[in-house]
Structures are given as C-alpha cells and as structure tokens.
C-alpha positions in Angstrom: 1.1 -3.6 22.5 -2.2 -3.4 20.5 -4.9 -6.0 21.2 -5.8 -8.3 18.3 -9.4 -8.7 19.4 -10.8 -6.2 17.4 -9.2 -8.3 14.1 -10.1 -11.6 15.8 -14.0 -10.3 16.3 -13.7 -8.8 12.6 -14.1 -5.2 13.5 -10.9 -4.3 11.7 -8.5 -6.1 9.1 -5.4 -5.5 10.8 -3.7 -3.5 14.0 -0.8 -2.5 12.4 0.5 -0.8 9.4 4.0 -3.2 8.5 6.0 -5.7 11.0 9.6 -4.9 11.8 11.8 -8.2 12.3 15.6 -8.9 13.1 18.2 -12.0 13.2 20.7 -10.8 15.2 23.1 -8.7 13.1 22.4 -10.5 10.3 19.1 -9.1 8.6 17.0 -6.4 9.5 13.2 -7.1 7.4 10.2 -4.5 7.4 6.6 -5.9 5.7 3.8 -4.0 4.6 0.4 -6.0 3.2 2.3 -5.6 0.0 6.0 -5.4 0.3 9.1 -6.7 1.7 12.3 -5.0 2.4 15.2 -7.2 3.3 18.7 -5.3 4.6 21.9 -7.2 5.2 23.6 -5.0 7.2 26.9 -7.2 6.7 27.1 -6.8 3.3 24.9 -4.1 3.0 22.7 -5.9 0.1 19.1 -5.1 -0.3 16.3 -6.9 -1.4 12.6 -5.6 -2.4 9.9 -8.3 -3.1 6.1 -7.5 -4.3 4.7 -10.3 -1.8 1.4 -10.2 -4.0 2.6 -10.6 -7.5 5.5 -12.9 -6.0 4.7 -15.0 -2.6 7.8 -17.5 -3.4 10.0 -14.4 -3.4 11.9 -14.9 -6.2 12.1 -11.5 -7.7 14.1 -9.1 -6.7 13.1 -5.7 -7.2 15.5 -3.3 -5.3 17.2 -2.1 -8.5 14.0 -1.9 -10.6 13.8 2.1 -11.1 9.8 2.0 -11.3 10.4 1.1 -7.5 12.2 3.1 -6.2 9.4 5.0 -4.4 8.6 2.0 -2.9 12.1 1.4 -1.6 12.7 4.4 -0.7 9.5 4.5 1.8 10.2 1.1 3.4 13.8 2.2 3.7 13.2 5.0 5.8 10.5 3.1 7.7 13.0 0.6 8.5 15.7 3.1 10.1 12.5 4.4 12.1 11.9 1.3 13.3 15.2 0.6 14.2 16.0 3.6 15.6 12.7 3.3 18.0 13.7 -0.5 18.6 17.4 1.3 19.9 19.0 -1.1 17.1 22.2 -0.6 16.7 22.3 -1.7 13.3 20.0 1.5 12.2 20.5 1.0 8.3 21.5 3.9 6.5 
C-alpha cells in the first residue's frame, strides 16, 4: 500500500487517483474526487452520480448522453480494477 503521511503532513492532497469497493456479489463501486460509478452485477443496472453537484446522490446520470465520456472512463477503470483485484465479477 501507499503511505498516507505525505497527505497527513500536507505535502500532497491525496495518494490515489479513485477507490475501488465491493459487497460481495452484489455491487462493484469505483470513486474518483468527482464521480461515482455504481454496477450491480445481478441485474446489471448502472448508476453514475456527480458527487460534487449531488452529495445526497440522488441523480442518476448513467443515461445522460453529455456523460457518457465520463461513464465510459470509470467503466473501464472499474473492469481494471477488478480484473487486478482477480474479481470474478469483472463487469463487462
């Protein structure tokens, strides 16, 4: 892992780029300092959120076409993850 101290002692704002998270089969989640992707591999629903302009979440923007660049890029940063993770729920 990547030490924190250099964030803790303010020499940088932050050691990584996005956070990967699972619940067991359920959800797969990637997080930039903007955006959230959400997968449910289940059902296979997506959900994109601008965690800036929306904190509480409650906009979903994975079918707004003036996204889709922005889905698109956490998409495929999620199935890296995944896939370096050895996830067998690599979404597709």
């Amino acid at each position: 892992g990547k030490s924190f101290a250099p964030v803790i002692t303010g020499q940088m704002e932050h050691t990584h780029d996005h956070v990967f998270c699972y619940f067991r089969d359920k959800q797969r989640m990637i997080r930039d300092s903007r955006w959230k992707l959400i997968h449910y591999p289940e059902i296979d629903r997506w959900q994109l959120f601008d965690v800036l302009a929306d904190p509480n979440e409650l906009t979903d923007l994975s079918s707004d076409q003036a996204k889709a660049d922005v889905l698109k890029r956490l998409r495929d940063t999620l199935r890296r993850e995944q896939i370096a993770a050895g996830d067998p729920l690599a979404a597709d």
